[in-house]
N, CA, C and O atoms as a MOPAC input file, in Angstrom:
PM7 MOZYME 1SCF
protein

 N    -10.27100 1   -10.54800 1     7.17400 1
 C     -9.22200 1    -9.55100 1     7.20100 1
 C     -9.49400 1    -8.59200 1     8.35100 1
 O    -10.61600 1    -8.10500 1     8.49000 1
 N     -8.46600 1    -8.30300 1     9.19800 1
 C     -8.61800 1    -7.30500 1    10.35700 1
 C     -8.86500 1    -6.06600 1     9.51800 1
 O     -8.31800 1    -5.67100 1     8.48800 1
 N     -9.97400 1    -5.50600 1    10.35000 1
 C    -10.64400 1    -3.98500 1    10.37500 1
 C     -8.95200 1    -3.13400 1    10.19500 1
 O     -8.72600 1    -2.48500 1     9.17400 1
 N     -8.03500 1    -3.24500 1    11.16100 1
 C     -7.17500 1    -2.50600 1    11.19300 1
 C     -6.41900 1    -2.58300 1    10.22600 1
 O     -5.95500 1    -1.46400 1    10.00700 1
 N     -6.06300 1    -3.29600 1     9.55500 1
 C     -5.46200 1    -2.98700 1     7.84200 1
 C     -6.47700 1    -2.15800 1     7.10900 1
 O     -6.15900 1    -1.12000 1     6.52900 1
 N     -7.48000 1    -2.54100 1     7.13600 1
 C     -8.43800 1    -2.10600 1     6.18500 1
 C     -8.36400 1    -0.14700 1     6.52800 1
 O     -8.46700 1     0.84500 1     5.80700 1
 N     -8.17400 1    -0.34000 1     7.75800 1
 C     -8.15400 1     1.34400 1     8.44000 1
 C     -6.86800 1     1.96100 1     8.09300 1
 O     -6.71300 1     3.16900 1     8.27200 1
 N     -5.83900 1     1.15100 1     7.56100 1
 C     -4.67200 1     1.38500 1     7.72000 1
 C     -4.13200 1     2.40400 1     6.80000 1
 O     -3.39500 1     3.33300 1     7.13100 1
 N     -4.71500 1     2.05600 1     5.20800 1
 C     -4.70600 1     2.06300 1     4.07400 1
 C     -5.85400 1     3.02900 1     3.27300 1
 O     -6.87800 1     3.18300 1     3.93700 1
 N     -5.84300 1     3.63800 1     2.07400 1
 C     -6.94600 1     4.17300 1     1.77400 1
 C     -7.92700 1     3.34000 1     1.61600 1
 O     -7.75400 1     2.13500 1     1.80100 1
 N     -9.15700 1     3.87500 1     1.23500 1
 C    -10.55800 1     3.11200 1     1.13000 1
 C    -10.08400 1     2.84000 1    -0.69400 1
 O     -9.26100 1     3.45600 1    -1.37100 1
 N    -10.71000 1     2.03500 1    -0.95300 1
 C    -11.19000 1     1.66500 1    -2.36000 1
 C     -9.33300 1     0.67600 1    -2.86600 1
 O     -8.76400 1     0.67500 1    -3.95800 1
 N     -9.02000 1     0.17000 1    -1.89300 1
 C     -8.19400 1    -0.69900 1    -1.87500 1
 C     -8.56600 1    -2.40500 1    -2.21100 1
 O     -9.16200 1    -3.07700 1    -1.36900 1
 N     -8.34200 1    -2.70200 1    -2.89400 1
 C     -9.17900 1    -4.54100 1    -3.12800 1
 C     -8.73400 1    -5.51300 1    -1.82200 1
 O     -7.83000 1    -4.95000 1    -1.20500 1
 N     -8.96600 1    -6.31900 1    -1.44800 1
 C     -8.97300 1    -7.18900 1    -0.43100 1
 C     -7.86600 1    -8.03200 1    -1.18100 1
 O     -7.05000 1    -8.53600 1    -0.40900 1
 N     -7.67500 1    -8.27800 1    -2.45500 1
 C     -5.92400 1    -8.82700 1    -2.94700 1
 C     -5.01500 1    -7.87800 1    -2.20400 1
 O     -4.37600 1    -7.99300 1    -1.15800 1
 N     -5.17800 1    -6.81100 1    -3.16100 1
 C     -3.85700 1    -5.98700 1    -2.54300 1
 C     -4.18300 1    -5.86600 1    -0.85300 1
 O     -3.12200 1    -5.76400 1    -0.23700 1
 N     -4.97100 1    -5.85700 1    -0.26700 1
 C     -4.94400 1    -5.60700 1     1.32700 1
 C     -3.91500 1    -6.46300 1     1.97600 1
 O     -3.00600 1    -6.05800 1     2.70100 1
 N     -4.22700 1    -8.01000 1     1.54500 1
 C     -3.70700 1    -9.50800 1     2.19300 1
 C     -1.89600 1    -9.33700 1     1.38800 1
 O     -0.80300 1    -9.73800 1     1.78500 1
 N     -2.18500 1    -8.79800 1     0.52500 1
 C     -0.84700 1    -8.47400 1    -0.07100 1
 C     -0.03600 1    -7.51700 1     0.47600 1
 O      1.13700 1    -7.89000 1     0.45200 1
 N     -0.17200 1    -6.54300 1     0.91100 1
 C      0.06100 1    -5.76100 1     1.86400 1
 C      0.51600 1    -6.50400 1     2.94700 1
 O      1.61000 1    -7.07000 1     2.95500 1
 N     -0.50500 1    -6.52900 1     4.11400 1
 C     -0.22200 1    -7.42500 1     5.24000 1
 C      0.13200 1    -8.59000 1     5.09000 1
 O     -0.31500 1    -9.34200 1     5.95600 1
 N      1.01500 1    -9.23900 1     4.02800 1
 C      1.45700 1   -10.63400 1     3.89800 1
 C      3.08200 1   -10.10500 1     3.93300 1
 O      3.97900 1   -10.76300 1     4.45900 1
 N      3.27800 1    -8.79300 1     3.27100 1
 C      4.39400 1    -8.31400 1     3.35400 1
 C      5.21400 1    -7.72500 1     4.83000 1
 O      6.43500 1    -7.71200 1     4.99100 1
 N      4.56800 1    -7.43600 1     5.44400 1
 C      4.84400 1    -6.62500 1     6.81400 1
 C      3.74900 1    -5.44700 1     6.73300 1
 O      3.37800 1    -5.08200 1     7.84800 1
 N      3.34300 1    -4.99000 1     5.99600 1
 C      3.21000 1    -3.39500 1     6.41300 1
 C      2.14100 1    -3.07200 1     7.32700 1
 O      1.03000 1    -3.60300 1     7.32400 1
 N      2.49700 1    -2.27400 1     8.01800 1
 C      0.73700 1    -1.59800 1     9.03800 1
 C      0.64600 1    -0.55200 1     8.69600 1
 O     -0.32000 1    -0.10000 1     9.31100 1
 N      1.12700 1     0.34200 1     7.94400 1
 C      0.68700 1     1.38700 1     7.45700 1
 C      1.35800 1     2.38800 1     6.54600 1
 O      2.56100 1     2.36600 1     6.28700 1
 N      0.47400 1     3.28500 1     6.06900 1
 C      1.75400 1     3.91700 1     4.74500 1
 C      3.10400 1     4.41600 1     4.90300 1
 O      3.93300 1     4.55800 1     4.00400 1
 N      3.23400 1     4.65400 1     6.06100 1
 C      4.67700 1     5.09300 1     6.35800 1
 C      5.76200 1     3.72000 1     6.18700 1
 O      6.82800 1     3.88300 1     5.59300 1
 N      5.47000 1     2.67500 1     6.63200 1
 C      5.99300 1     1.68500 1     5.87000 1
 C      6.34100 1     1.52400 1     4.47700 1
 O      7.42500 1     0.97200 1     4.28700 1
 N      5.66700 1     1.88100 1     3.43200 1
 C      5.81100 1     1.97100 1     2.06100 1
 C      7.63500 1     3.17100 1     2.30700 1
 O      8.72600 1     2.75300 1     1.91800 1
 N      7.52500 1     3.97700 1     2.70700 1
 C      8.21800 1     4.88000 1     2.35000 1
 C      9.75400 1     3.53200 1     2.70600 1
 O     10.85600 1     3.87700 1     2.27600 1
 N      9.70700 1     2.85900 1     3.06800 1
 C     10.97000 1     1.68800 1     3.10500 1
 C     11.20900 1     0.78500 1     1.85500 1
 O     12.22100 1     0.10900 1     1.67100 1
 N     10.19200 1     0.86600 1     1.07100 1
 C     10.22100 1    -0.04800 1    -0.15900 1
 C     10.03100 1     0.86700 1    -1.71100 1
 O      9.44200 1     1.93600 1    -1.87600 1
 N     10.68600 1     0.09700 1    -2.63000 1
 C     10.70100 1     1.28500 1    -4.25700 1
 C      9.24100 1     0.78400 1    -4.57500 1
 O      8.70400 1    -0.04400 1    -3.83900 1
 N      8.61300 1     1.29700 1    -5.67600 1
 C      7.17900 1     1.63200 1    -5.95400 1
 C      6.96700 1     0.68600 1    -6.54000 1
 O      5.80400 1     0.39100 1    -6.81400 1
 N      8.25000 1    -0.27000 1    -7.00600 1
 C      8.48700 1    -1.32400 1    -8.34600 1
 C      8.15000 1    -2.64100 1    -7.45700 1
 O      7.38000 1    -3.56100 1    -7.73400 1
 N      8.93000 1    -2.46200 1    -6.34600 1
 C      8.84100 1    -3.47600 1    -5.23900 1
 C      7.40100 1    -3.68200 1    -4.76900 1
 O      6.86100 1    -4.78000 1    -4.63300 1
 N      7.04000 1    -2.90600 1    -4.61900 1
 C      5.68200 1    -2.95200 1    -4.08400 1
 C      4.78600 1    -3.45800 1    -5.17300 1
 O      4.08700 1    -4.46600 1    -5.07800 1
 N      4.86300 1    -2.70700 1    -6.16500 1
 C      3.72300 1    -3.16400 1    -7.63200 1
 C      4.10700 1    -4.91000 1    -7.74700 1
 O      3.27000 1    -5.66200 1    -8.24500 1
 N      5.15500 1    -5.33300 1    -7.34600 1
 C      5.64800 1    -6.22400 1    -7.49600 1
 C      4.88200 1    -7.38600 1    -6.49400 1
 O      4.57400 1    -8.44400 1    -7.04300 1
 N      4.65700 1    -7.26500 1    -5.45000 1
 C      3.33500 1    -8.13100 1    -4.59900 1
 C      2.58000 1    -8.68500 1    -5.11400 1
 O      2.01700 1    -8.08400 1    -6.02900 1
 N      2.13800 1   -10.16300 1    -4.81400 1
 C      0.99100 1   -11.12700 1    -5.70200 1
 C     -0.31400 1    -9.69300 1    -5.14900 1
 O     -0.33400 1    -9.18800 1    -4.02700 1
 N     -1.02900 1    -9.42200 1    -6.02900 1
 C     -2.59600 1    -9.24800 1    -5.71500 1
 C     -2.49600 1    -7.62200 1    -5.63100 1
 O     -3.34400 1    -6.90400 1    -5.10100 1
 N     -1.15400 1    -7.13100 1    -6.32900 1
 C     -1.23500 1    -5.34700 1    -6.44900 1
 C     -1.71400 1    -5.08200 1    -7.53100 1
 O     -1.30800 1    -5.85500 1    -8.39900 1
 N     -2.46200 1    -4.26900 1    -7.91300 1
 C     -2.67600 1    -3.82500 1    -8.90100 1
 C     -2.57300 1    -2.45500 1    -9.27600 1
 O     -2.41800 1    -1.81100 1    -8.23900 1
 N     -2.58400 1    -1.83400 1   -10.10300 1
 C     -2.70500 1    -0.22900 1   -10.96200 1
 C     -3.23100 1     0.46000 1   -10.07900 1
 O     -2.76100 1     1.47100 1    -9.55800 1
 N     -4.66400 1    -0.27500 1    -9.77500 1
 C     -5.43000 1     1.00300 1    -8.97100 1
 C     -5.46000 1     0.97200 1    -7.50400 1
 O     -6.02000 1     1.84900 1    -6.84700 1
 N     -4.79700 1    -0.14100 1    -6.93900 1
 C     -4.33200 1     0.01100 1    -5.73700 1
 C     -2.79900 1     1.10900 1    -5.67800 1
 O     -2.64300 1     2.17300 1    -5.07800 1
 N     -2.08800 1     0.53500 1    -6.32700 1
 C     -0.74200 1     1.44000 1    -6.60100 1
 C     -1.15200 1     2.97600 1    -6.65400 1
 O     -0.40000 1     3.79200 1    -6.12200 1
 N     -2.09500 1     3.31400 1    -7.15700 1
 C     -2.48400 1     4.83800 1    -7.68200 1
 C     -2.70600 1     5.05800 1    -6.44300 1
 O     -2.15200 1     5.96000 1    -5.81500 1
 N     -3.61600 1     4.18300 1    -5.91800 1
 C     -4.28400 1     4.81900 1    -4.72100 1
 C     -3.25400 1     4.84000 1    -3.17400 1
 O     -3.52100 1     5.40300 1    -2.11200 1
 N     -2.38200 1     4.24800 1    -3.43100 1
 C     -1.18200 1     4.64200 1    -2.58500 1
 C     -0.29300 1     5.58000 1    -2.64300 1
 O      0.24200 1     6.17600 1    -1.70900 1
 N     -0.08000 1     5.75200 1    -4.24500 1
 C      1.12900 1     6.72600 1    -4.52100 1
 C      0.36700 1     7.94200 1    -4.23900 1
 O      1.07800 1     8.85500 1    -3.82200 1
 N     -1.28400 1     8.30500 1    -4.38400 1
 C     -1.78100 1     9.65700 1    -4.01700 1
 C     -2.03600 1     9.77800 1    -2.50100 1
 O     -2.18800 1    10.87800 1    -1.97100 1
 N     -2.08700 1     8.42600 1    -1.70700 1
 C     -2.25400 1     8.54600 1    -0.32000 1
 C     -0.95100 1     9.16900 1     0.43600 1
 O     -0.94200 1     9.72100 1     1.53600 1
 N      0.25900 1     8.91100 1    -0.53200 1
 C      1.50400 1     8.98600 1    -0.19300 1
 C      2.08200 1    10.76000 1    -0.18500 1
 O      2.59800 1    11.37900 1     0.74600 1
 N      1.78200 1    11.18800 1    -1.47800 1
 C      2.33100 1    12.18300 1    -2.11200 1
 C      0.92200 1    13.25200 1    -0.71200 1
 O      1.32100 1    14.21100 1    -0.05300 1
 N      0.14900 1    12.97600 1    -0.66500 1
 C     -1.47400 1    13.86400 1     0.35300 1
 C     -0.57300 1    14.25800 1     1.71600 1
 O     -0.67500 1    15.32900 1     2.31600 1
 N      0.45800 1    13.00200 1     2.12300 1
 C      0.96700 1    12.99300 1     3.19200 1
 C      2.59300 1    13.66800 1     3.45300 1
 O      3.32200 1    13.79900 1     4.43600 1
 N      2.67800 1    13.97200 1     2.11800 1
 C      4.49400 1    14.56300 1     1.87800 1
 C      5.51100 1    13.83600 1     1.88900 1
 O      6.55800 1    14.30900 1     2.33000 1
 N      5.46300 1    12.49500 1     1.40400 1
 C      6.05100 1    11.57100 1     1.68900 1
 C      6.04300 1    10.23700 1    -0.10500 1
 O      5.24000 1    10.15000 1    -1.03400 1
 N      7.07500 1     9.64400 1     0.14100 1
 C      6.85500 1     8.82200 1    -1.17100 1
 C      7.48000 1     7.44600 1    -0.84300 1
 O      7.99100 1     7.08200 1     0.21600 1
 N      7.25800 1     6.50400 1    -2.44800 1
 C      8.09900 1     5.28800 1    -1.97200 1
 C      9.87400 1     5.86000 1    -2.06300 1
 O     10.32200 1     6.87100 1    -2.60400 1
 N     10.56900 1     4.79400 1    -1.32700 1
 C     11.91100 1     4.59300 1    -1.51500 1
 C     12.35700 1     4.64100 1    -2.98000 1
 O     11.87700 1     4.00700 1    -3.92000 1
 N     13.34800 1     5.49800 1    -2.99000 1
 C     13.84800 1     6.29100 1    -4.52200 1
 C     14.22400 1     4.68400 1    -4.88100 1
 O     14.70500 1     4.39300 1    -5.97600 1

């Protein structure tokens, strides 16, 4: 897995959800803000605590998923 996803994203992200991520398009959280939270949880290899750890990377930055 490229360093640069891994940089992309918070730390304590699983290497499922990473490849899940970058299988989708995204390079970085501002991308999320294009997709609903359902959509996203919805990715093979997301889980709870990846999701958490986005929705607080998200909300840190003033920003959220697509209503």
């Amino acid at each position: 897995m490229a360093a640069s996803i891994r940089e992309a994203f918070p730390a304590g992200i699983s290497r499922p959800a990473l490849r899940a991520l970058a299988n989708a398009g995204f390079t970085g959280l501002h991308a999320l803000t294009l997709w609903s939270e359902s959509e996203v949880a919805s990715l093979h290899g997301m889980g709870p605590k990846a999701m958490g750890l986005l929705r607080e990377a998200l909300h840190v930055t003033g920003r959220d998923f697509r209503p």
